[in-house]
VMD Tcl script that draws the C-alpha trace (Angstrom):
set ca {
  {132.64 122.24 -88.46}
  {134.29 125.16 -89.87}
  {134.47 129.38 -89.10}
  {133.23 131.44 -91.42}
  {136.55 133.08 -92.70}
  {137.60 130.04 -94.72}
  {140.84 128.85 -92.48}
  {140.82 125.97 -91.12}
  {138.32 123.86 -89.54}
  {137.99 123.96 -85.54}
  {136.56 121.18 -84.10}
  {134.42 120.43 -81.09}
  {134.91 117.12 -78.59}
  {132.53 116.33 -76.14}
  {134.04 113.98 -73.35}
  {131.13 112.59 -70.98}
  {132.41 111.34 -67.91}
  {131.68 110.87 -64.11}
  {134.97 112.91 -63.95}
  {136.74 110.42 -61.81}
  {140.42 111.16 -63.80}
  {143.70 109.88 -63.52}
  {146.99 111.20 -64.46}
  {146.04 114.79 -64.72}
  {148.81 115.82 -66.02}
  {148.90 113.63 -69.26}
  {145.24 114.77 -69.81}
  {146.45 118.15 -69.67}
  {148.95 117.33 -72.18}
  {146.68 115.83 -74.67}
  {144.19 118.39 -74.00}
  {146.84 121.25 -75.09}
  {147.89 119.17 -78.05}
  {144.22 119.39 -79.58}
  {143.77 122.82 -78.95}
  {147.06 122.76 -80.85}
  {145.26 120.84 -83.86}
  {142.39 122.87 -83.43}
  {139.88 120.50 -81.35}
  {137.93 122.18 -78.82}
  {137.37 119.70 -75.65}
  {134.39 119.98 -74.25}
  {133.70 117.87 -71.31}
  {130.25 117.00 -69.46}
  {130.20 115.42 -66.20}
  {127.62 113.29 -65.41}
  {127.15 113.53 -61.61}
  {124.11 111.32 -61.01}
  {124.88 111.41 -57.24}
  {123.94 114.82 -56.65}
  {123.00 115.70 -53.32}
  {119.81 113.91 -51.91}
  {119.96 111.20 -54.06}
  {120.09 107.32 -53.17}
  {122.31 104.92 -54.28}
  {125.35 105.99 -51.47}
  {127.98 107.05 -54.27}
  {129.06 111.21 -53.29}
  {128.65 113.75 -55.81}
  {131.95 115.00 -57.15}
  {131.68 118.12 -55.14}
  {131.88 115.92 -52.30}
  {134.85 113.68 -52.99}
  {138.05 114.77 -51.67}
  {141.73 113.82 -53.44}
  {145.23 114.13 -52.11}
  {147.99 115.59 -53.78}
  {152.24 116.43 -52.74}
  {152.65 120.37 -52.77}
  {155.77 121.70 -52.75}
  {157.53 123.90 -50.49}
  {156.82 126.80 -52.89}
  {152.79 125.76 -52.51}
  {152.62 124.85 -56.07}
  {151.55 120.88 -57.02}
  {154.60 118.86 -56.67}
  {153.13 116.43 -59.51}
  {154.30 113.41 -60.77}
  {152.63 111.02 -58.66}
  {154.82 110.98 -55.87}
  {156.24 112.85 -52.96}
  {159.18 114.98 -53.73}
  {161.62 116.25 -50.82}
  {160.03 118.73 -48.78}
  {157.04 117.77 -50.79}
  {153.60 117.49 -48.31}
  {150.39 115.58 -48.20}
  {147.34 117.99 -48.83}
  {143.82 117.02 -49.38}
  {141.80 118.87 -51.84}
  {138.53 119.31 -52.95}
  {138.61 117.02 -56.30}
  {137.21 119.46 -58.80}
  {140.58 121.58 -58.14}
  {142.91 121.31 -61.14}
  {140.63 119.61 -63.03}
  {142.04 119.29 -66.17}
  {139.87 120.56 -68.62}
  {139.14 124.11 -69.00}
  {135.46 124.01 -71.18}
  {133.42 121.84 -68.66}
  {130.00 121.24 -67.79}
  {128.56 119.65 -64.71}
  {124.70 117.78 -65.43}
  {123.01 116.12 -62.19}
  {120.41 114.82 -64.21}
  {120.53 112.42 -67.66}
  {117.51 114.23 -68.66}
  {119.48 117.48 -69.22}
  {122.45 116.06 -71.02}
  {120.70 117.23 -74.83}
  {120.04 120.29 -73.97}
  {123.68 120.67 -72.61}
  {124.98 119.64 -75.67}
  {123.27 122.01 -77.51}
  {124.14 124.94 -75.31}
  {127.92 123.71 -75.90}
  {127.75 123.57 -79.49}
  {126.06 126.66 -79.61}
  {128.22 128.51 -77.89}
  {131.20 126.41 -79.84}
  {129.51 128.27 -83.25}
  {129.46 131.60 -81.38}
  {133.12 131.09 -80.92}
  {134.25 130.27 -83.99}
  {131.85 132.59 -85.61}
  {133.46 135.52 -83.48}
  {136.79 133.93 -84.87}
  {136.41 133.69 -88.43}
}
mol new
graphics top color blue
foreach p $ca { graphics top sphere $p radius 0.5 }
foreach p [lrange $ca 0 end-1] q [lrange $ca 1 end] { graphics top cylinder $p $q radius 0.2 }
display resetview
């Protein structure tokens, strides 16, 4: 793809996922780095186990993570505790690491969430250009 003013191309990525990450941080890194090359990450996240649903696996609003916070109350990070660090559990969706994401509870929606992403991707880079 391309904006209108003749610079260069931005790009769009769609990531879909049932969201369960790892290493956060790194994901955050490489997500910066392609907004740095001009990529746009997009990310849909299937979550088939919405609420109601059979099959016993919990929706991602539902699933809990824990994580070290530091005695300032900011993330402590790097995988392990830090001095003074402490164990906090957190709704999972906090910090996720992407900041263009979509959440589909049913297959059946995922085209016309892709088109409302690249649509509003065009927008963007229309209002850019």
């Amino acid at each position: 793809g391309g904006g209108g003013g003749g610079g260069e191309a931005v790009r769009l990525l769609f990531i879909l996922s049932d969201g369960r990450l790892g290493e956060r941080e790194a994901i955050r890194r490489r997500v910066r780095a392609l907004a740095s090359a001009r990529v746009l990450v997009a990310f849909v996240l299937v979550d088939a186990a919405a609420p109601g649903t059979a099959g016993g696996a919990a929706s991602i609003f539902d699933v809990k993570r824990v994580e070290y916070v530091a005695k300032d109350g900011s993330a402590a990070g790097g995988g392990g505790a830090r001095p003074g660090a402490r164990l906090t559990v957190v709704p999972y969706m906090d910090g996720f690491p992407f900041d263009f994401y979509a959440v589909v509870r049913a297959v059946g929606a995922l085209p016309d969430t892709l088109a409302d992403g690249v649509r509003q991707w065009m927008e963007m880079v229309n209002a850019d250009g």
